[in-house]
N, C-alpha and C positions, 0 to 999 in steps of 0.2 A: 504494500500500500504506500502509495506515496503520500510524501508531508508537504503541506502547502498553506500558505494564507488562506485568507477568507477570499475569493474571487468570485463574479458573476457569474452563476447558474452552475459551481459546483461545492458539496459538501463532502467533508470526510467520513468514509466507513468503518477503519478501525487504525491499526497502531502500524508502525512503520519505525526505521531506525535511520536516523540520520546521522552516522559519524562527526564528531569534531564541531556541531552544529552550536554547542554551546561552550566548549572548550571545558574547562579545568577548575573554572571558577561558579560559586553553589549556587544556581540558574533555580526561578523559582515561578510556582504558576500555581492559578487558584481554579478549582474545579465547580464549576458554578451547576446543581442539579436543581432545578425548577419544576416541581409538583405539583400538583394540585392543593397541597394543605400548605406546603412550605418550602420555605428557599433555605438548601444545605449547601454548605461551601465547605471547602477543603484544602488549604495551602501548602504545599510540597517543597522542600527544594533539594535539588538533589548536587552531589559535589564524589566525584571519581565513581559514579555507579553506586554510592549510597542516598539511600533516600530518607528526610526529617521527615515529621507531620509539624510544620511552625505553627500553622491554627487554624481553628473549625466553626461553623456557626450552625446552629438550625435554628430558622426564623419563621414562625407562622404569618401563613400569608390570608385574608382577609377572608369570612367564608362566601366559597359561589364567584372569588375572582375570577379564576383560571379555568371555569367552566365554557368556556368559549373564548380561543386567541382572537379570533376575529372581530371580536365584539367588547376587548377587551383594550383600554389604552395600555401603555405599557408604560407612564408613569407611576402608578399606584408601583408597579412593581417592582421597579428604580426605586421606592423608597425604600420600600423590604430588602433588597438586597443590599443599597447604601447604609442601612442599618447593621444587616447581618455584617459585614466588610468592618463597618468603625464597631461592633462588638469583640470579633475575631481580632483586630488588630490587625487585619491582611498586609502586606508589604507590596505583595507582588502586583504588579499590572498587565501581565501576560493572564491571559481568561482562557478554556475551553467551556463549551456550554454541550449539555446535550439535547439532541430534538429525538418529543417524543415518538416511540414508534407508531401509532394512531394515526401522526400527520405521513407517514411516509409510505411507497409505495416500492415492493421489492420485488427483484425477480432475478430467476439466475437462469442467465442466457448459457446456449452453447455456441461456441465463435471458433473458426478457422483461425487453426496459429500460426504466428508468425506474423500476423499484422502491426502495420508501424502504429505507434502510438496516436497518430491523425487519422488512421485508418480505422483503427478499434473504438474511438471516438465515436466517428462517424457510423458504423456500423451500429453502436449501440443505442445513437441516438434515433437512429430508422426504428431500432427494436423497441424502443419505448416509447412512440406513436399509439404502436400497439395495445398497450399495456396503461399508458396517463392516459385520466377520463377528461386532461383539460389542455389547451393549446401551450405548446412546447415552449414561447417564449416565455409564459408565465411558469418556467419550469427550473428548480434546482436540481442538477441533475450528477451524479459521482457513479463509478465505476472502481467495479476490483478485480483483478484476473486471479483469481482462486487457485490453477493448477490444473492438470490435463482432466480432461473429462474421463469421466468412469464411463462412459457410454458410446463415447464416438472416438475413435482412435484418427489424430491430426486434430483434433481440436480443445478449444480450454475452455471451462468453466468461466463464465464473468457475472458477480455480483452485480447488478446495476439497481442503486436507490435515486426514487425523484419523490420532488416534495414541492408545495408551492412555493413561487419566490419571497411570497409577503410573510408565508412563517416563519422562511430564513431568514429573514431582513427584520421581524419582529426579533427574533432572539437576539442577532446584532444589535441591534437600536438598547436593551436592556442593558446588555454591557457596556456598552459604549456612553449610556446617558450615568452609568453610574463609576464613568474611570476608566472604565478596564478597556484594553486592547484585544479583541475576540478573533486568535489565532485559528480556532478551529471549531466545526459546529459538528460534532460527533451523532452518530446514533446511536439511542441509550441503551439499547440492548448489547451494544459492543462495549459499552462504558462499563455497564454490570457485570460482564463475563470479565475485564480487566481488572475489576475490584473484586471478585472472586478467586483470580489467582493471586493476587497478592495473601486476601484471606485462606487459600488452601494450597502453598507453594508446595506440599509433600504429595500431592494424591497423584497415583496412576495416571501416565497421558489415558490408560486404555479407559480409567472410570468416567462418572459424570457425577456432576453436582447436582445435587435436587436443591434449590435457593426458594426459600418462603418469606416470601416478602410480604407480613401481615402491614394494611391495611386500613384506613376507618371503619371501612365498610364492607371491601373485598380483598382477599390474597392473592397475591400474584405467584405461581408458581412456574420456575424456568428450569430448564434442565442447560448443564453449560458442559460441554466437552471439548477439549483443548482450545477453550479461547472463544466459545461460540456457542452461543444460546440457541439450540438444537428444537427445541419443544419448549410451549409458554402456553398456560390456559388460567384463566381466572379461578377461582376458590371461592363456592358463595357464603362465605361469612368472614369477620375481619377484626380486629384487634379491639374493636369498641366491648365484646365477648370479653376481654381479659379480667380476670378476677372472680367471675362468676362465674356460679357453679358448674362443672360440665365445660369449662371452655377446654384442660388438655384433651379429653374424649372427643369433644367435636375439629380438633384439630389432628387427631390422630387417625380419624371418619375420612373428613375432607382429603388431607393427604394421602391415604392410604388409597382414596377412591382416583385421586388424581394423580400415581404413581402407576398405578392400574391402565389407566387410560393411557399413559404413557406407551409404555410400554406394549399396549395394541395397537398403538399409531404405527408401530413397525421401524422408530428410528433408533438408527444404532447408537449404542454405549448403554451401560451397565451400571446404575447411581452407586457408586462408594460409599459416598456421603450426603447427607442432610444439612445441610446451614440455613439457621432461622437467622433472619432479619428482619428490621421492620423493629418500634419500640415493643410489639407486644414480645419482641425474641429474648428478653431479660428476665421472662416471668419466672419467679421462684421455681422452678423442679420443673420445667417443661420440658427442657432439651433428656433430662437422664426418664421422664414417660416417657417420650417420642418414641426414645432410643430404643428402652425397653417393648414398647408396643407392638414395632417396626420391624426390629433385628439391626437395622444400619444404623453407624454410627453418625451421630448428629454434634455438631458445634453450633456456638453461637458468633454470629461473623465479626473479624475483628480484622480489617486491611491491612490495622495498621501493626500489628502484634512483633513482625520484624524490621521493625524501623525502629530507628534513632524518633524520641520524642523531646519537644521542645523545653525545657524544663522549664517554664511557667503555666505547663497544661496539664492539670490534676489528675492523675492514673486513673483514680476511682470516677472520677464522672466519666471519662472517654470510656471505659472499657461499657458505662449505660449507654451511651451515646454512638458510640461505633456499627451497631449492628444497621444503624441508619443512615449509613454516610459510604456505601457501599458503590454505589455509581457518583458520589462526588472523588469518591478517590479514586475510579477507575479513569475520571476524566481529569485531571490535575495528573495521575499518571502518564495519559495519552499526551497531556503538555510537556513531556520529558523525554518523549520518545526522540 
């Protein structure tokens, strides 16, 4: 994947290595995740391949803002983030943001190889005629070459996401009205599966992660296999449940039923592990029911667990706070690539 600014009608899909890009000295960026309930940040910096956590925020955001981008201005939202920034203490002015996966539209082409980079271009943008329900200028549009196709032998795999231009250009406008410089506008589903290897750097390339991302209302459950959230389906019930009676039972139902499902979708990989996230993932004795319920072993997610921490950031609150700051650190990672 290649790394790029922010440029007209294209966004980034996932991480990439740029040699020497930031030399020697500790280069730092803030990972801006934008919710529906709350604006989480994440500031990183990293110095010879190690990486700090310098400071974090989660900031609620107003209810029924972010229920519609289009209908929504996006100074209310500059203020929530200008907030969270002067709480965190942020330093950095290098931003990635992620765009949700809802706004974007994905498909994985198969393409003749060996085409020139203007050529693979052009080819994909014919292919995505196809596939956008709306006229192509009004279109954000990236591209990834995956690796030779499993199916047609001469050709490769190409990821291609498009998205309107007005949601990429709201996300910009956010950073931008609150400081920040917006390097890169990630899809959050590559942001998550990059904050899940941080949080599970030991597990088998061969396993997957089952990630539970509790919720207000609904759980989000994703399955990630080297780097790549393979299967994703909602959970209908959600962390507003916690405390009350019956919530790990109804959480060991729901998952159990939606591991099930998984698994007869027919997609490969074999869950290792279970990581809850999401606030409700700190409840007293959740993770050791799950585990026991299940058979697999369950963590609760913590990005930051092999990193250098700032020493003005209190152990005991980040380790509550961590299991929800999962796709801001995958995206403040992606800033580092």
């Amino acid at each position: 994947m290649s790394f790029f600014t922010l440029r007209k009608s294209r966004i980034a899909l996932g991480k990439s290595t740029v040699p020497g890009l930031f030399g020697k000295n500790r280069h730092r960026c803030v990972g801006v995740d934008i919710t529906a309930q709350a604006i989480k940040i994440v500031e990183l910096s990293r110095s010879q391949g190690e990486f700090r956590l310098q400071a974090y925020a989660i900031e609620p955001l107003p209810a029924g803002l972010m229920n519609d981008l289009t209908c929504s201005g996006a100074e209310s939202v500059i203020r929530v983030l200008l907030k969270a920034l002067e709480k965190a203490g942020v330093m950095a002015r290098d931003a990635v943001v992620a765009m949700p996966d809802e706004l974007l539209i994905s498909k994985t082409l198969e393409v003749e190889s060996g085409l020139s980079e203007a050529d693979l271009e052009l080819h994909v943008r014919l292919e995505a005629e196809q596939y956008v329900p709306y006229a192509l200028e009004d279109v954000a549009l990236d591209f990834e070459v995956q690796g030779r196709s499993s199916n047609h032998a001469g050709q490769v795999a190409v990821q291609m996401v498009a998205c309107r231009q007005e949601a990429l250009e709201w996300y910009r406008s956010v950073l931008i009205g609150a400081g920040l410089t917006p390097r890169v506008v990630e899809v959050q589903a590559h942001a998550l599966a990059r904050g899940v290897e941080a949080a599970v750097p030991d597990l088998s390339q061969q396993e997957a992660v089952a990630v539970v991302d509790f919720g207000s209302h609904m759980t989000l459950l994703s399955i990630v296999r080297q780097g790549q959230v393979i299967y994703s389906r909602e959970l209908l019930f959600g962390q507003g449940m916690a405390g009350a009676q019956g919530f790990e039972e109804s959480v060991v139902q729901h998952l159990g039923l939606g591991l099930e499902q998984f698994v007869e979708s027919g997609a490969a990989g074999v869950v290792g592990m279970i990581l809850l996230a999401g606030a409700a993932a700190t409840t007293p004795g959740l993770s050791q029911w799950v585990e026991a319920r299940l058979g697999t072993p369950v963590r609760v997610a913590n990005p930051f667990s092999a990193m250098d921490l700032n020493p003005a950031l209190a152990p005991e609150t980040l380790l509550c706070d961590a299991p929800m700051l999962l796709t801001a650190c995958g995206l403040a990672l992606r800033g580092s690539d």
